[in-house]
N, C-alpha and C positions, 0 to 999 in steps of 0.2 A: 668488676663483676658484671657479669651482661645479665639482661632479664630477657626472661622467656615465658608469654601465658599461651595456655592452653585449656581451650573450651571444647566441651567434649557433648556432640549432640546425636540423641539416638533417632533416629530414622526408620521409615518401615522397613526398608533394606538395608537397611546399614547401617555402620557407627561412623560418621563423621568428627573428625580433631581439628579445631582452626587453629592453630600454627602462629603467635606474634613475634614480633622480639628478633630474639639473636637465638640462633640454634649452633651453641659449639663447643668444646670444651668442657668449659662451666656451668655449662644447664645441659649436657646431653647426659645426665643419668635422671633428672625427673624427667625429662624426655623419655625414655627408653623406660622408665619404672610405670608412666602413664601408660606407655603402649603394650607393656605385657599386662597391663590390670585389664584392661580391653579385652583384648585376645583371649585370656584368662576366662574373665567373668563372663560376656556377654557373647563368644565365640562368632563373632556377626561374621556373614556370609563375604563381605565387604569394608574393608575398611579401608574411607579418604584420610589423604592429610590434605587439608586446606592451606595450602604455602601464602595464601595471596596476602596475606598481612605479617611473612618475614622478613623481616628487613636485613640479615646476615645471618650464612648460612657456610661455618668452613667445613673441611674433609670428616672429621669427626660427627660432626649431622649427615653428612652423606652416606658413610659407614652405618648410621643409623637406621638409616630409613633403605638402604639396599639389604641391609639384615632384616627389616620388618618384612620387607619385600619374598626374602625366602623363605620365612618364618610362615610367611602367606601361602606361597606356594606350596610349601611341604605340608601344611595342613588344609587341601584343599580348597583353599581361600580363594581372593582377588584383594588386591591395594591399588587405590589408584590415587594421583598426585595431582591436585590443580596446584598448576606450578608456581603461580604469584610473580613478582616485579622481575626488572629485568637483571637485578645481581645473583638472582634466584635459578634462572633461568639460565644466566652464563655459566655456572659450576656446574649444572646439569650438561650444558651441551661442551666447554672443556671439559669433563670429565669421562664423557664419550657413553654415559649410561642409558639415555636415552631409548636404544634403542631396547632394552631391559627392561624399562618399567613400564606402566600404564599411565601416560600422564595426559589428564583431560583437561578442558579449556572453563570447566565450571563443574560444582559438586552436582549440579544439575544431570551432568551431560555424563559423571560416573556413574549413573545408577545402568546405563546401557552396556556397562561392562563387567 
């Protein structure tokens, strides 16, 4: 069983998620149950996923967060992705989404999107 935490911090703009662990399979439904309570509850204008503390990340998380991604877009949103280490970083660019999503270099550097 992989583990996955998630810290969830409100911001003047935004709702930022820091992302640890393994995001796949086995943890993508409180994945995906924390991100519709979000959405949901606090409707933020923006919402980051902070990757830089995942350590594994298969198709199943990718599906995840490219569904939050239109979920965003269909309600007038923005999501942006600090992408985190570099096994994080290679399923993103094999997976060729990149050019799809908004992915910043720091949750710093999302608030300008």
């Amino acid at each position: 069983m992989s583990t996955l935490s998630l810290h969830t911090y409100q911001e003047p703009d935004a709702v930022r998620v820091a992302v640890g662990g393994e995001l796949d399979l086995s943890s993508a439904l409180v994945f995906e149950e924390e991100l519709r309570r979000i959405e949901e509850t606090s409707e933020p204008p923006l919402l980051v996923l902070d990757l830089r503390s995942l350590k594994f990340m298969d198709s199943t998380g990718l599906r995840l967060i490219l569904s939050a991604h239109a979920r965003a877009i269909n309600r007038g949103r923005k999501l942006a992705i600090v992408e985190g280490g570099e096994a994080i970083r290679r399923i993103f660019r094999l997976s060729g989404v990149l050019e799809r999503l908004n992915v910043v270099d720091a949750p710093v550097g999302a608030r300008g999107y």
